[in-house]
N, C-alpha and C positions, 0 to 999 in steps of 0.2 A: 625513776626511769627503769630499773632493774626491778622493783617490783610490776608496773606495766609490763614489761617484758615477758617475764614469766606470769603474770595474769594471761595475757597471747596466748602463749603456751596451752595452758593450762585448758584454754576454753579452746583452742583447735584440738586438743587429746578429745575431751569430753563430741565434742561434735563427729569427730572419726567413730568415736567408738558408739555412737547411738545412731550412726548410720546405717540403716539396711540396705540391701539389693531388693530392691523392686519385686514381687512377685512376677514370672513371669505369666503371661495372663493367656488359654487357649481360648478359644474365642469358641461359641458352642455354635455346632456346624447346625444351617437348617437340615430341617426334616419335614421342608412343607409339600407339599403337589405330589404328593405317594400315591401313582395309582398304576393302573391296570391301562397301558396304551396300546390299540391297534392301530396304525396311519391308513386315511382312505386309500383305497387300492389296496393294501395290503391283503395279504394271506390271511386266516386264523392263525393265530399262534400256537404250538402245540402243545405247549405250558402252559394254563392259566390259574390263578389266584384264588381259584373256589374252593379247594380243599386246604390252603393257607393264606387266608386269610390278612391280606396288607394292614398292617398296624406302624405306627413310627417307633416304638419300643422292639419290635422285633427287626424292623431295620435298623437300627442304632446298635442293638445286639451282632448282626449280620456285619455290618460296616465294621464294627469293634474286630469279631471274628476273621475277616477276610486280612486285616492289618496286624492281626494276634500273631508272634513267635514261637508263643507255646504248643501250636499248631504242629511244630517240626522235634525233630530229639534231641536235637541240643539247643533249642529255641533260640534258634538265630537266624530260620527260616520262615516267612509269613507266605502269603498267595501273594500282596503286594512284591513278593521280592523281585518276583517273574511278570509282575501285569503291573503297570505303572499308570496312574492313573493320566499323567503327561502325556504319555502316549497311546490314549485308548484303551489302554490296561494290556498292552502287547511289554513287549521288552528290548528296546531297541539298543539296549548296550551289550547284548551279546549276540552271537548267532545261534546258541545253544546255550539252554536254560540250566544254572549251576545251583547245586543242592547243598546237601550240608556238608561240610567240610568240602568246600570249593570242588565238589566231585562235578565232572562232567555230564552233562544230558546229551542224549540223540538229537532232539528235537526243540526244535526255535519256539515261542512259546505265543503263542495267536493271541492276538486283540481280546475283549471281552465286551460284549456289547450286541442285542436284540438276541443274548442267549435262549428266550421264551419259544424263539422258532424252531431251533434248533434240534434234531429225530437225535442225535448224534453227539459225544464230545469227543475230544482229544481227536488226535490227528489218522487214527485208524480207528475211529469210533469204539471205543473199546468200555465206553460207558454209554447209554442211554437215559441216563433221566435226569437232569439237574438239579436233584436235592441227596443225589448221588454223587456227583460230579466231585466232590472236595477229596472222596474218600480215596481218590484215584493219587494224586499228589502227596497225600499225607503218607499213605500205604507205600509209595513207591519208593523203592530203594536207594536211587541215585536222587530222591529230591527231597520229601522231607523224612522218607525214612523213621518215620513213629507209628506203633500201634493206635487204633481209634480209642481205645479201653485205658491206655497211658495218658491221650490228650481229655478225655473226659474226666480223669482222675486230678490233672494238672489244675483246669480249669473248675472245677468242683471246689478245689482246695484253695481258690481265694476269693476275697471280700466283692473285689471288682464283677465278677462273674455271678459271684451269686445273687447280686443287686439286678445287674442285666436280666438274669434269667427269669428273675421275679416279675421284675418290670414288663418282661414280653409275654411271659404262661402262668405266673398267676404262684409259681411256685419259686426256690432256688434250686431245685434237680435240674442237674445238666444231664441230659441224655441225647442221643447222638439224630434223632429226629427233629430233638428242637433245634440242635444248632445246625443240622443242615439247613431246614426249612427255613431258617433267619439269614443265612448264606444265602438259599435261592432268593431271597424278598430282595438282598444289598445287589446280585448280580445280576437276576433276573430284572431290575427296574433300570440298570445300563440303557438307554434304548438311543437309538444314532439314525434320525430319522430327517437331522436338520441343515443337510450340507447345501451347497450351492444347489446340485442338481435335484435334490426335493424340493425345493423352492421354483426351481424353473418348473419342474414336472407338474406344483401344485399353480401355479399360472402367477407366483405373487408380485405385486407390483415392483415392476424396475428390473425381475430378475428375469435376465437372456444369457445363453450361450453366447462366447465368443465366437467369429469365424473359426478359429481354431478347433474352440471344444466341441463345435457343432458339426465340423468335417470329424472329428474324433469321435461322437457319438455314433454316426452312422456308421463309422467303422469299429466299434465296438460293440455295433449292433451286426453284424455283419461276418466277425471274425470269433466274438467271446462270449456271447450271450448265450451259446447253448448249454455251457458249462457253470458260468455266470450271472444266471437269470437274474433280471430286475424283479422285485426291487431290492431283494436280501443281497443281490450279486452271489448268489451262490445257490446251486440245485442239491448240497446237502449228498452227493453220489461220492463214489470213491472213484478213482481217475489215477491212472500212472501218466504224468505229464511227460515223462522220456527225460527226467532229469537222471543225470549219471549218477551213479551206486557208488559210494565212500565203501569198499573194501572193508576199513576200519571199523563200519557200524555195520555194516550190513543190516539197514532197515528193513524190514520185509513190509513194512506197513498194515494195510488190513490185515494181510494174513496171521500177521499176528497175533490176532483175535479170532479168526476164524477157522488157522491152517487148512484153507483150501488154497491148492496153487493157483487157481483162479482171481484169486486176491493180492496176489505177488507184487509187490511195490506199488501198491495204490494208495493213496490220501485220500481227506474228504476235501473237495472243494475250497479253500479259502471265501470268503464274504471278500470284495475290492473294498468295502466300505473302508475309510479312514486309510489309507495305503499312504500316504502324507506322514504318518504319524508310526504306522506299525513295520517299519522294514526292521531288519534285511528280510528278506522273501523268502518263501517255500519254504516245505516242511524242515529242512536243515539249516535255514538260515543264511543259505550259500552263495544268492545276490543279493546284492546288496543297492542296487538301485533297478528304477522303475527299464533304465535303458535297458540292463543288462535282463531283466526280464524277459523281455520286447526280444532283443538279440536271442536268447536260448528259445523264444519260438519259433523264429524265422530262419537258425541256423545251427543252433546247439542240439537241438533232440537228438536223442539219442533213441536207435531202435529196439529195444530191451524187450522182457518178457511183457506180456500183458499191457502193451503200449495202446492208448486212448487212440480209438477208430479216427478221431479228429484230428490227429496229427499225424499219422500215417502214410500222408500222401505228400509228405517231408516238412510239414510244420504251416506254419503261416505264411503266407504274401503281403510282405508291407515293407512299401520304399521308407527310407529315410523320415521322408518329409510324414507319409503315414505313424510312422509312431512318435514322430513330435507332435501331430492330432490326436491322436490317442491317448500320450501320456496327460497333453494337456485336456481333455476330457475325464481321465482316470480320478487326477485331480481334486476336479469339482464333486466328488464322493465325500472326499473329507468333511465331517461335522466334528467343529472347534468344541461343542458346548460340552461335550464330556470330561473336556481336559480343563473347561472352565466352571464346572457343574462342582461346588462345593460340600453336596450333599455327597457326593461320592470322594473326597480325599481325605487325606488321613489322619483320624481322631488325633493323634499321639504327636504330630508337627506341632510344635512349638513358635 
């Protein structure tokens, strides 16, 4: 009986101890349907793929890159840390975008998605060309605060990258045009083309406006379209909405970039595309729903230097019931499939 016993024993130890933990297994994300898209109606793009050339090796590199730490100076910052793919690639847990060492940013950090249109980035346009775009964030002081020459050295310096880099140019030199241009392939191929009201607009079967969002369109046609052009939702201009001036940041916006006072607190345009998904709102982040938007048009502006001609004559006319049409119009912008598109989340999830 005592020998059974410790026989039991004996073969429960042996069994523990030849037990392993499961690998856990990353599941390898597709990389199918990589292309080049313009939707009928659409604009030309002002980005296109002719001079870099779409490959799944250079997106893979690009996708890797965008989700990459070493990106920032204490590598604890990526681009995913501020554009989440959940939400469009915007950042909807804060109002202002935090860099390294929890430092605070100015500004809220915009959705990512049909970048290829785009004349313009960041919020007082202060980059123009999207294979430029990263070098803005990496550079900046309050975000990731790294030399480009540090992040190339970082990433030079291990196995993982030098595989990538081979895989997409033929080579393992990291140099600062291939990993943009693998950046443009992962951001620029974003594309948000597929919400309710594309579908209506494209005639497909079964999709109508509601009464609601169809009183909402015409007043969206009517009150925000001039700033807001369909289909991008946005005319790409720089525009002081009459939101109030935080003391604290004193954003000058364009001027920024430009120091003409003629530039004095203006933004570019926001895209309404995906507004479901990318609040709080406006360049600082500082509403935080669709209502209180609607409100700072119709009552909040503020008359400030270089105030948008379109608001000027004290903002908007819309009852109550008008912006529960509109919001519920605004709505039907949201396209789910970016936050459900696999091919854009993040290698490194487990």
């Amino acid at each position: 009986m005592m020998k059974s016993f410790y026989s039991l024993i004996l073969m429960g130890l042996l069994g523990l101890s030849s037990c392993k933990v499961d690998p856990v297994i990353i599941p390898v994300l597709p990389v199918n349907d990589l292309r080049e898209i313009v939707p009928q109606g659409w604009p030309a793009a002002k980005y296109t793929f002719s001079v870099n050339a779409i490959s799944a090796e250079a997106f893979v590199l690009g996708r890797s890159l965008f989700y990459e730490t070493l990106l920032s100076k204490d590598n604890t910052i990526s681009c995913a840390s501020c554009h989440m793919n959940k939400a469009a690639f915007s950042n909807p847990d804060h109002n202002l975008s935090h860099g390294i060492n929890g430092i605070l940013g100015k500004r809220n950090a915009p959705g990512i998605f049909n970048l290829t249109w785009h004349p313009y980035f960041m919020h007082d346009g202060g980059i123009n060309h999207i294979e430029v775009q990263p070098l803005g964030p990496i550079s900046n002081r309050i975000e990731m605060a790294e030399n480009i020459n540090n992040v190339i050295s970082k990433l030079q310096g291990t196995d993982k990258y030098k595989t990538l880099f081979k895989n997409a140019f033929g080579t393992e030199e990291v140099t600062t045009q291939r990993m943009f241009r693998a950046m443009a392939q992962f951001m620029g191929l974003i594309y948000s083309y597929n919400s309710k009201y594309d579908k209506v607009i494209r005639n497909e079967e079964g999709m109508v406006f509601t009464e609601a969002e169809s009183r909402g369109y015409a007043l969206f046609q009517a009150n925000c379209n001039a700033c807001h052009k369909e289909p991008l939702f946005t005319d790409f201009q720089f525009r002081n909405n009459g939101m109030r001036v935080d003391p604290q940041v004193n954003d000058s916006g364009r001027a920024h970039i430009t120091n003409q006072a003629i530039d004095l607190y203006k933004f570019k345009t926001p895209s309404l595309r995906n507004l479901a998904h990318t609040y709080p709102y406006m360049h600082d982040g500082s509403l935080a729903t669709l209502q209180a938007c609607l409100d700072h048009y119709t009552s909040g502006v503020v008359n400030i230097t270089n105030l948008d001609p379109y608001l000027q004559s004290g903002g908007l006319k819309l009852s109550a019931e008008d912006k529960k049409d509109l919001i519920a119009f605004l709505l039907t912008l949201t396209d789910n499939t970016i936050a459900s598109d696999s091919r854009f989340a993040d290698p490194n999830i487990k």
